[in-house]
C-alpha positions in Angstrom: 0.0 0.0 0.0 3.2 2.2 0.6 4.5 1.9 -3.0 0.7 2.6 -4.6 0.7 5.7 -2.2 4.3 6.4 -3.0 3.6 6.4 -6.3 0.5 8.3 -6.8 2.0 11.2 -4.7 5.2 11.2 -7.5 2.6 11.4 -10.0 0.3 14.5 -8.7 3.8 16.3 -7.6 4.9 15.7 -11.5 1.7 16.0 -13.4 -0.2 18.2 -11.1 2.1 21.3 -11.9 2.4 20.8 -15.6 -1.5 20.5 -15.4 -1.9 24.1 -13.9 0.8 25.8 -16.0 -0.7 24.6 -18.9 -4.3 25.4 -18.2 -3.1 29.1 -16.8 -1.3 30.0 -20.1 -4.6 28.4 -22.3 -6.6 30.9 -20.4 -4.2 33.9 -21.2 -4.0 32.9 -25.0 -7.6 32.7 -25.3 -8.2 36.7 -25.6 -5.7 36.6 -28.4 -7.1 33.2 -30.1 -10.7 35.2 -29.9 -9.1 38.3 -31.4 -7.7 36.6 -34.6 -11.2 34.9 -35.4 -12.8 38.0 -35.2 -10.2 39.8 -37.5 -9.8 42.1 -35.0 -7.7 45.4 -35.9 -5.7 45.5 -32.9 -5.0 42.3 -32.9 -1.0 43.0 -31.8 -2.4 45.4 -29.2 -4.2 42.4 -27.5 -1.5 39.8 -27.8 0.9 41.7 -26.0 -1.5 42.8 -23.2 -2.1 38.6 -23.1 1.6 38.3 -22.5 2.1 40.8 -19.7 -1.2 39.3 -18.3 0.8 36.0 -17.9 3.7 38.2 -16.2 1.4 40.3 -13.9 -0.4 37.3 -12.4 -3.6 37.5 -14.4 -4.4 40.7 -13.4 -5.1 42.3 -16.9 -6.6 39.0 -18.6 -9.7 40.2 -18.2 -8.9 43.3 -19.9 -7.8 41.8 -22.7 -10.7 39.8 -23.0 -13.1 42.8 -22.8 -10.7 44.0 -25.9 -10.7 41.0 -28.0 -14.8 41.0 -27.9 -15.2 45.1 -28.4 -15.6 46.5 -31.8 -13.1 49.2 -32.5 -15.6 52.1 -33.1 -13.0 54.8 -34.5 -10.9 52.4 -36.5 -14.3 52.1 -39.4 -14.1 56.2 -39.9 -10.4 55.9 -40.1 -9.8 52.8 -42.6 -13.7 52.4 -44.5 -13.5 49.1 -42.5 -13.9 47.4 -39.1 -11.8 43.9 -39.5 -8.3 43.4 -40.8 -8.5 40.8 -43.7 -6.9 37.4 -42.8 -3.3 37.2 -44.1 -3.8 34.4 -46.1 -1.8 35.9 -49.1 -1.6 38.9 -51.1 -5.1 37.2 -53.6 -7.2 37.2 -50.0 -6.1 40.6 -49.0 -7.0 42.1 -52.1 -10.3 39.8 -52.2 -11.0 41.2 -48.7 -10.6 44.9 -49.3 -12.6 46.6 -51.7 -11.0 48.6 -54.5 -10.3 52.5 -54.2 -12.3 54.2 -56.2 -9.3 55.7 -58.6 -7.6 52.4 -59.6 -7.5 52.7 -63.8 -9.3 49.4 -65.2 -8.1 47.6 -67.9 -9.5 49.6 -71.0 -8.7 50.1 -74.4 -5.3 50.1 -75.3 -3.4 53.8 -76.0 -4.0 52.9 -80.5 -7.3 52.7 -79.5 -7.5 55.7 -77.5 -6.4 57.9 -80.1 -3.2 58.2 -78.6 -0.3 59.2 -80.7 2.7 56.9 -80.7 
């Protein structure tokens, strides 16, 4: 009965830490894992209040939660937009964004135009 004792208390003095570690920096990570599936704008903003969170004890987590969940509501007058496109690849961000209005299309050549040569 010793050795079964013995050994469970090696196991909870082992596992037991790695456990709570794990499960404190999931929780801190969640703000920013939240923040990236909402596309949020200040995405970097809220990743680094997550990683002083973990070095202050938890005391700004729930900051940063509030922040990952809020809708920036000067950032849409600013950019014509409230979520950063996902950086998937230069195709997705222009997919994502619309067009500004100035862009030349692809018209008639300068021949056709009247253009001289």
């Amino acid at each position: 009965m010793d050795t079964a004792a013995e050994v469970f208390s090696w196991i909870v003095i082992i596992i037991g830490p790695v456990i709570l570690i794990s499960g404190f920096w999931l929780l801190h990570i969640l703000p920013e894992k939240i923040a990236e599936k909402r596309h949020h704008p200040q995405l970097d903003a809220i990743k680094t209040l997550c990683l002083l969170s973990l070095f202050f004890g938890g005391l700004l987590w729930p900051l940063a939660w509030l922040w990952a969940y809020s809708k920036p509501s000067l950032y849409k007058l600013a950019y014509g937009h409230d979520r950063v496109p996902p950086p998937h690849g230069p195709e997705a961000d222009e997919a994502a964004l619309p067009a500004p209005s100035g862009t030349p299309s692809e018209g008639p050549s300068p021949e056709e135009r009247g253009e001289p040569h």
